[in-house]
C-alpha positions as a Markdown table, in Angstrom:
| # | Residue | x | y | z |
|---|---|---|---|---|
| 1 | Unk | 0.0 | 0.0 | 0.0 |
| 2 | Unk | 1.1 | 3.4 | -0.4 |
| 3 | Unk | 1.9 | 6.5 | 1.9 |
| 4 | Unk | -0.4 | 9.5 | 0.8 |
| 5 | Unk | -0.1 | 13.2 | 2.4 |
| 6 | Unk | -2.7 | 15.4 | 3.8 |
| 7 | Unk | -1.9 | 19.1 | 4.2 |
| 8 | Unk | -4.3 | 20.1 | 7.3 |
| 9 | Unk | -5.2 | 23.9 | 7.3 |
| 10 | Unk | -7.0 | 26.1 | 9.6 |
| 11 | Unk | -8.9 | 27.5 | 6.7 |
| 12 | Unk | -9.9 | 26.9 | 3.2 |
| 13 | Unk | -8.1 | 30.3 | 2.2 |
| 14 | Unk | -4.3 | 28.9 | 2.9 |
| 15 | Unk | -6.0 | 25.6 | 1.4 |
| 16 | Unk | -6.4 | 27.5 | -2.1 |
| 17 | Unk | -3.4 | 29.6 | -1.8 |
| 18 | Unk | -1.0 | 26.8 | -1.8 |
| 19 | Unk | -3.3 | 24.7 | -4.2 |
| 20 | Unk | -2.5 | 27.5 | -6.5 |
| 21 | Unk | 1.1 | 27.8 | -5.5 |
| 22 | Unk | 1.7 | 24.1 | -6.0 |
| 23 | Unk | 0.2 | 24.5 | -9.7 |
| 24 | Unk | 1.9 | 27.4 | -10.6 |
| 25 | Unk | 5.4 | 24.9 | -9.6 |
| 26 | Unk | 3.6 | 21.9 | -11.4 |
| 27 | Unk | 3.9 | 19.9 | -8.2 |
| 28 | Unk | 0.6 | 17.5 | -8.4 |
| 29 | Unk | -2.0 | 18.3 | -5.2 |
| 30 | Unk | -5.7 | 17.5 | -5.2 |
| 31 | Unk | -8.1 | 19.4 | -2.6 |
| 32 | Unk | -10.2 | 16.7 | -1.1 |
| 33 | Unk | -11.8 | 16.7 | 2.6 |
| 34 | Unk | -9.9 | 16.7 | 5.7 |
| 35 | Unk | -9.4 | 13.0 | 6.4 |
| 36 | Unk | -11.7 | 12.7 | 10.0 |
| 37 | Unk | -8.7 | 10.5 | 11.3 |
| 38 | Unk | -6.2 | 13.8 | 11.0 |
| 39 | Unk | -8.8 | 16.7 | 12.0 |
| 40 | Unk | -12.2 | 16.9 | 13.4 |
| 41 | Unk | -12.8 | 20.1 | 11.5 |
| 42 | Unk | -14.8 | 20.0 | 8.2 |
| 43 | Unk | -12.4 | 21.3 | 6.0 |
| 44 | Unk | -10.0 | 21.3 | 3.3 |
| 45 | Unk | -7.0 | 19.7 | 2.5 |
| 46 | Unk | -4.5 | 19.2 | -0.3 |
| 47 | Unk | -3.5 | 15.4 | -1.0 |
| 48 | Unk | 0.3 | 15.0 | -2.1 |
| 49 | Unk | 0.7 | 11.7 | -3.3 |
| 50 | Unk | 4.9 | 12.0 | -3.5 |
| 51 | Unk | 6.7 | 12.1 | -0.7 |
| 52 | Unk | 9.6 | 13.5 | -3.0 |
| 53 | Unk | 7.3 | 16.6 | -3.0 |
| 54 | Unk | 7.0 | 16.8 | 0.4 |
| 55 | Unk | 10.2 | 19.1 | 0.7 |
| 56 | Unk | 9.6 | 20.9 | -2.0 |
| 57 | Unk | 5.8 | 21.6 | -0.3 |
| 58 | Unk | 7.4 | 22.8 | 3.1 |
| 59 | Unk | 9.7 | 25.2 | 1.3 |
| 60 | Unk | 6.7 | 27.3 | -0.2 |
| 61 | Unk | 4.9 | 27.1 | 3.3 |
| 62 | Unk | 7.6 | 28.7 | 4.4 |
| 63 | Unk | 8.1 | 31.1 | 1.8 |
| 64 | Unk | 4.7 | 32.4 | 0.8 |
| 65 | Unk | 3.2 | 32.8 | 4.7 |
| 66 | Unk | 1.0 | 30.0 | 4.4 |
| 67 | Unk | -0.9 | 28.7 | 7.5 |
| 68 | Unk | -0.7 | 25.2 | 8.3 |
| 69 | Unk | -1.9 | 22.5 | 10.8 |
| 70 | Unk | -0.2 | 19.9 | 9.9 |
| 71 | Unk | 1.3 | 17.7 | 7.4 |
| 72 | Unk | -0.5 | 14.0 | 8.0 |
| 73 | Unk | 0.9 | 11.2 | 7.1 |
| 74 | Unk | -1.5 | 7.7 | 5.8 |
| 75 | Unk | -1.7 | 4.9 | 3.6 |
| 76 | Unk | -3.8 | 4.8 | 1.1 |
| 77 | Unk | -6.9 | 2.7 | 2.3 |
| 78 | Unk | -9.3 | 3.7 | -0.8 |
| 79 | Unk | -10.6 | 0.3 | -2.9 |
| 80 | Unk | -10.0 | 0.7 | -6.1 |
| 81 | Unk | -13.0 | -1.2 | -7.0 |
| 82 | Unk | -15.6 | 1.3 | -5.1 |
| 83 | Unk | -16.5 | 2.9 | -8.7 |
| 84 | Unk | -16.3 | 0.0 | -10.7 |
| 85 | Unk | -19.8 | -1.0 | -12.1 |
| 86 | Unk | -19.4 | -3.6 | -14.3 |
């Protein structure tokens, strides 16, 4: 199985910020919902899939002001047959 990332943030607003940061540098992020077992807030977070990125990710935190939570660490429990129809 494989290790996903979840950027926690205290509100969507730093959520879309570094969504768009992250585009701008071509490093791949998906917003999805905060995973219940990171946060008990509702909210958004940004999915990183690398961990190669991860570094990368921390720098423009850092660098652009960004508010964070947290930076949680999973594997990925999704089945890939949820969707699958046929």
């Amino acid at each position: 199985m494989e290790k996903e990332y979840y950027i926690i943030f205290p509100n969507v607003e730093n959520g879309l910020k570094l969504n768009e940061l992250l585009k701008d540098k071509k490093i791949p992020a998906t917003i999805v919902p905060a995973p219940r077992e990171a946060t008990k807030c509702c909210g958004i977070s940004l999915l990183i899939k690398n961990k190669s990125d991860i570094q990368l990710v921390k720098e423009y935190i850092a660098d652009n002001d960004v508010e964070i939570l947290d930076i949680f660490e999973t594997i990925d429990k999704r089945d890939p047959m949820r969707n699958k129809f046929c």
